[in-house]
N, C-alpha and C positions, 0 to 999 in steps of 0.2 A: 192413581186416578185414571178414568177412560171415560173420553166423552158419550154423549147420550147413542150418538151414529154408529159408533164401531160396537159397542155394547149389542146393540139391537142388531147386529151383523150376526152374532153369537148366540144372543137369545132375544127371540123379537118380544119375548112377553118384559123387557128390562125396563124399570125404572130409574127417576135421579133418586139415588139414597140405598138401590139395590147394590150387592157387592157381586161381581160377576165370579165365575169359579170353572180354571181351566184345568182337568182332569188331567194327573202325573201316570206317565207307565209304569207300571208296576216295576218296580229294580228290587233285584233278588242279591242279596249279603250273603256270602259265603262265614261259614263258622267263625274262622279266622278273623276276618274283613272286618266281622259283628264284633270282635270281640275288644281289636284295635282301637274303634269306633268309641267303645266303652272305655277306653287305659284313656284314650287323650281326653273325652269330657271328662271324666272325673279328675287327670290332672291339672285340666286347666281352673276346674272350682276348686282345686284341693290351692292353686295357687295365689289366684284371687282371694282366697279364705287368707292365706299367709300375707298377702299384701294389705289384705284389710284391717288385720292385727296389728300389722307394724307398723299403721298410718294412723291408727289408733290410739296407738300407745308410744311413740317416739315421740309426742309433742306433752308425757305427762313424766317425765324423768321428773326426778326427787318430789314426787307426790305422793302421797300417803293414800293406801288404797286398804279394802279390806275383802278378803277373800276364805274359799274352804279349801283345809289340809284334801289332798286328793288322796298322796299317799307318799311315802318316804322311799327314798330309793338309795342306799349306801350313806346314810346318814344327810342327805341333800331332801329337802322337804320340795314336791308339788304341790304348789295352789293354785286350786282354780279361780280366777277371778271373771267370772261369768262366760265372757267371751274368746278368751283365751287363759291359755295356763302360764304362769310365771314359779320360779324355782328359786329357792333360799338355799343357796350351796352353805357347806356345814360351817366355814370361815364368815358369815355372817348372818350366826343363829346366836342368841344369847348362849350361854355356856350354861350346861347343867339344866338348862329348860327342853323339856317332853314338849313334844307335838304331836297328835294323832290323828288318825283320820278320823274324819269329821268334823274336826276342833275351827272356830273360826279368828279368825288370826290377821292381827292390822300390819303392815308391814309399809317400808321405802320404798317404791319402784326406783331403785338405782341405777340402771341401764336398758336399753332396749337396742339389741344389735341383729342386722342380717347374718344370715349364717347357711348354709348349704343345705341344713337340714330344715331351714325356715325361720322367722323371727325367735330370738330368745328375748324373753323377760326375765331380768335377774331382780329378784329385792333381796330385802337386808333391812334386819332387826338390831342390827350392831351398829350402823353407821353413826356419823355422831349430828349428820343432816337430818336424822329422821328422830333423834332428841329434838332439834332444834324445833321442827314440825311438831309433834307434840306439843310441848310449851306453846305454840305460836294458838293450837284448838283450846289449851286452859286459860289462857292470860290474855283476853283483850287488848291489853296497852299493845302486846308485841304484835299481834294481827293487824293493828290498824298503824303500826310504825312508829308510835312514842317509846317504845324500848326495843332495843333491839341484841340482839345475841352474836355478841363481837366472836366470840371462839369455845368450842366446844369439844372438850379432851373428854375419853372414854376407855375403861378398862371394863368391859360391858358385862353385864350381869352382877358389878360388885362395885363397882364405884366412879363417879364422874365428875366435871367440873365443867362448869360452864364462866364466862366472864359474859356482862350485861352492861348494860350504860343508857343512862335514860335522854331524851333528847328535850323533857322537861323537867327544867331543874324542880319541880315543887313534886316528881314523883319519883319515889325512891323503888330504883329496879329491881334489887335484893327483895324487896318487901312485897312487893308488887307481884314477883313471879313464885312467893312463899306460896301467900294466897292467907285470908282468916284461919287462923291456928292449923296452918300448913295444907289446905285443903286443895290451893292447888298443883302442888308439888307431889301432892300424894298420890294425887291425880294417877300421874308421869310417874311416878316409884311402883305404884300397881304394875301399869300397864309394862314395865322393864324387869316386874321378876322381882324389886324388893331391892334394884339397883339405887345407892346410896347417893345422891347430890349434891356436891355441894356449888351454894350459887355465889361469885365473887362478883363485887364493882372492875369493870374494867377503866383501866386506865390509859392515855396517851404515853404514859412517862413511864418504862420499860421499867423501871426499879422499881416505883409505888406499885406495879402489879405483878411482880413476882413477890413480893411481900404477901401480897392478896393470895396468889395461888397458892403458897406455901402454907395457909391456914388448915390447921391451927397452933401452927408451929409460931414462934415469936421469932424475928428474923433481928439480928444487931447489926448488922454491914451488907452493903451489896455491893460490888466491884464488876462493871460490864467492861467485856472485849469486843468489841462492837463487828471488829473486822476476823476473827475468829467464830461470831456469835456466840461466846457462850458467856454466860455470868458463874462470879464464884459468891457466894452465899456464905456469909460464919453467922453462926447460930449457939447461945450459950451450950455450954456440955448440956445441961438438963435438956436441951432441947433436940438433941441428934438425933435420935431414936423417932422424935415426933415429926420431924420434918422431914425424913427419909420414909418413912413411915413402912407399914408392913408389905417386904417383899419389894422394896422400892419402890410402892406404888405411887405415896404423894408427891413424891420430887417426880418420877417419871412422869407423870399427870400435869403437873405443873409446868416440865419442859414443851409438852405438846402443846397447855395451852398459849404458851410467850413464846415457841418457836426457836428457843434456847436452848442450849444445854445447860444445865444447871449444876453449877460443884458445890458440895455441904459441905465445910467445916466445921469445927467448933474453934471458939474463942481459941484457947490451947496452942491448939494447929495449928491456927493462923499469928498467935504470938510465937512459936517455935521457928515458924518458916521464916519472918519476917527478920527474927535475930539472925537466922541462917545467912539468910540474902542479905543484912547488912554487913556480918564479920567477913563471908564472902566479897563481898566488893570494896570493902577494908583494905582487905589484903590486896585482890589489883591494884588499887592505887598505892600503896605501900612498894609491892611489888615494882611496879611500873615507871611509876613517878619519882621514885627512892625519896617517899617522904617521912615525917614520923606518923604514928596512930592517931595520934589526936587529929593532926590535921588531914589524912583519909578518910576520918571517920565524921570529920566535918562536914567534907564534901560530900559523905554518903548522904548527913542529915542533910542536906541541902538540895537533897534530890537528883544527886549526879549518880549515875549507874554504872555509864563505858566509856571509854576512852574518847568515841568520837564526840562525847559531850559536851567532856573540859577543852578536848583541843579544837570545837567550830564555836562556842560560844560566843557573844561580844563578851571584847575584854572587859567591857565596864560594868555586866552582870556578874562577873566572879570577882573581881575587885570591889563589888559591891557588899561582899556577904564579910559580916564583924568579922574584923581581926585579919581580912584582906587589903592588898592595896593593890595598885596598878602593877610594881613590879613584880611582886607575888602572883598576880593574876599571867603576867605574863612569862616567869618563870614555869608557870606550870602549864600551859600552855606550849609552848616548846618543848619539853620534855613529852606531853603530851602526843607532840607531833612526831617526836620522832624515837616512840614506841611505836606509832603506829606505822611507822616506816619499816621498824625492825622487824615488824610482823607482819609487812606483806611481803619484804626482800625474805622472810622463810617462808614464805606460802608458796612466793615465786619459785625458791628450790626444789620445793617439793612438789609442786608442781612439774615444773620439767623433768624429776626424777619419775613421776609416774608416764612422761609420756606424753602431756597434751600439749598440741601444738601451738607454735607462738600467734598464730593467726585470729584465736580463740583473744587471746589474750587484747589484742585491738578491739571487739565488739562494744560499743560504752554500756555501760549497766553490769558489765561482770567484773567482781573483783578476783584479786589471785585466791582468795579463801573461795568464792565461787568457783575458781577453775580448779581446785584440789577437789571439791565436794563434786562435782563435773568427773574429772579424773578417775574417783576412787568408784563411780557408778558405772565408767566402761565407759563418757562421753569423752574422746579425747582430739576429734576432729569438725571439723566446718560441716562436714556430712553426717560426721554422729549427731548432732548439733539439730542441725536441719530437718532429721529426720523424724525429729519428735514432735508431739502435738503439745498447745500450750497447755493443758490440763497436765498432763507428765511431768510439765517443767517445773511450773508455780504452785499446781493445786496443794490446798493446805491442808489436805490428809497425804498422799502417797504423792503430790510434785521430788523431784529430784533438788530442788532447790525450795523448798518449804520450809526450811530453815530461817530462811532469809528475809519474809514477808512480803517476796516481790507480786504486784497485783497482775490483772489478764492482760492489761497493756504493755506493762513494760516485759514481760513476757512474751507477746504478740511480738513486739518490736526486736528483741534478740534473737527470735526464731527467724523473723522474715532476716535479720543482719547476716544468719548464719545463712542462708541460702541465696543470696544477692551474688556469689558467682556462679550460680547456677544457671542466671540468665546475661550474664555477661556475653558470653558468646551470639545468644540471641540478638542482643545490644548491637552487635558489630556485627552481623551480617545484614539488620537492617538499616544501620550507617551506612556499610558498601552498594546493599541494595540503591539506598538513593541515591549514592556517589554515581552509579553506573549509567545512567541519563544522561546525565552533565560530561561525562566521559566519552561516550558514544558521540557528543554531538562537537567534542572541541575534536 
């Protein structure tokens, strides 16, 4: 703006509302200059355009978009999705399904990342969050939150599972997300290629729903390890085949949906192994106890497995069981005890014949079978000790001590025991430090 005074300085014929206009000297651009001139505007729109994308499209991660095949590139499909282009790398295309150009194609936007060369849009036809989308466009109940889709396992393009759970009991979710004579399921098997569904009740109670996912296999036993995670599964002979299903698909489908590992036996197997592991721990106590059969074979019925069993129990619970008394209870109980004395004074030899030091042996939480299993891995000092991380030590695939069921804390805690003179020294120089004050001034 410029007042009426200065304006009419410039051109007396100016008016309010007139725009006044001061004439530039002409500036001559060298070729070069011009051409400069041109790289950075188009950079900075070429930038702006990528910023505008990625503000765009980072606030719709796992939404369901639908766009055109642009063109394939190494088996990796571009789509344009109006404004920008998003890509189906070939690890999240259904398997065996063509796309061409032109073809128009609903997909996940599964990620949206910066990247050097500018926003990437990745979707995905496989994921099992863009199942769940789907169903949520056929089935009203789940759009509006009376059923909801607890977990969704995918071997894509051939077969799926889903667990559901309705939050009204008078509406059944199985039935509900079928649809009238499968109308809406069919829906979602179109749109997936002729991918097979099956929809299960979910459950709270980890057994009543591996039962469910194993359908349509009939399931006789379920045995969960809770702190392993995995469950063992026996299933009639006639049933093996159906519950493993083709290519291990249904038990594998099944583990994804419970987050389990799943083991299939049949009846058989599991009465095989069962006698195994009884005449097995028979015999320890026979062994051990120098008792006769009948009465090892009691204790096994009884639910006793090892040694440290019979010998921490109250006496009054094994004096308990027919045909015991208190001094039977406590006979066997001593004897008990000192097997298992016999068997750490050899773990102890053979411990120090490999080498590990007795300093080891003070940490609380390690026993002498710890320090052989220790020993025989190359751990045989407070340093070797020290030097490992607690996933090494306890983790229950590859820990060093995995054997043994020790958890992340008691694990935590022998690691930091093993390295406590590490800071000893620290310890006592800031003792002296403060001594030194009080020294100075007597």
């Amino acid at each position: 703006q410029i007042s009426l005074v200065d304006a009419q300085k410039r051109d007396k014929g100016a008016a309010i509302g007139d725009f006044v206009v001061d004439p530039l000297p002409p500036i001559e651009f060298g070729r070069i200059a011009a051409q400069a001139a041109k790289q950075v505007i188009v950079q900075k729109v070429r930038d702006a355009e990528r910023e505008r994308q990625y503000e765009e499209f980072k606030d719709r991660v796992n939404e369901v978009t639908t766009g055109v095949v642009k063109r394939v590139e190494f088996g990796h499909v571009v789509v344009d999705l109006g404004r920008a282009e998003g890509v189906i790398r070939r690890d999240q295309q259904i398997p065996r399904e063509i796309l061409r150009v032109n073809d128009r194609v609903r997909c996940l936007i599964k990620d949206v990342r910066r990247e050097n060369r500018g926003p990437q849009i990745f979707l995905s036809r496989a994921a099992g969050e863009y199942m769940k989308k789907l169903f949520a466009q056929e089935v009203p109940e789940i759009y509006d939150g009376i059923i909801e889709i607890k977990a969704v396992a995918r071997d894509p393009g051939s077969r799926a599972k889903i667990g559901v759970i309705s939050r009204d009991s008078s509406i059944d979710p199985v039935g509900a997300c079928v649809g009238m004579k499968g109308s809406r399921v069919q829906a979602v098997v179109q749109e997936l290629q002729g991918e097979k569904i099956d929809i299960i009740p979910w459950s709270p109670d980890i057994a009543t729903f591996v039962v469910n996912a194993l359908q349509p296999a009939e399931v006789a036993k379920v045995v969960i390890d809770e702190e392993e995670q995995r469950i063992e599964v026996v299933v009639p002979d006639d049933q093996l085949s159906l519950a493993i299903g083709r290519r291990g698909q249904n038990v594998r489908l099944a583990s994804q949906l419970t987050g389990h590992q799943i083991d299939i036996m049949t009846e058989a197997d599991e009465s095989e192994r069962r006698q195994k592991e009884f005449v097995e721990r028979s015999e320890l106590f026979m062994n051990e106890l120098d008792v006769d059969e009948t009465l090892a074979q009691l204790l096994v019925a009884e639910g006793f497995t090892a040694l440290e069993e019979v010998a921490y129990v109250e006496t009054e619970e094994l004096a308990a069981i027919e045909g015991f008394d208190e001094d039977l209870a406590g006979e066997l109980q001593n004897r008990a005890t000192e097997a298992l004395e016999r068997r750490e004074a050899a773990a102890r030899e053979e411990r120090r014949a490999l080498g590990v030091e007795d300093a080891l042996a003070e940490i609380e939480g390690l026993t002498e079978k710890m320090l052989v299993t220790l020993g025989k891995a190359g751990i045989k000092t407070l340093d070797d000790l020290g030097d490992l991380a607690t996933d090494e030590l306890v983790s229950k695939r590859e820990g060093v001590l995995k054997e043994y069921g020790l958890s992340e804390d008691e694990g935590n805690r022998i690691i930091m025991a093993a390295r406590a003179h590490w800071f000893e020294g620290d310890d006592a120089s800031g003792a002296s430090g403060e001594d030194a004050p009080a020294d100075a001034e007597a």
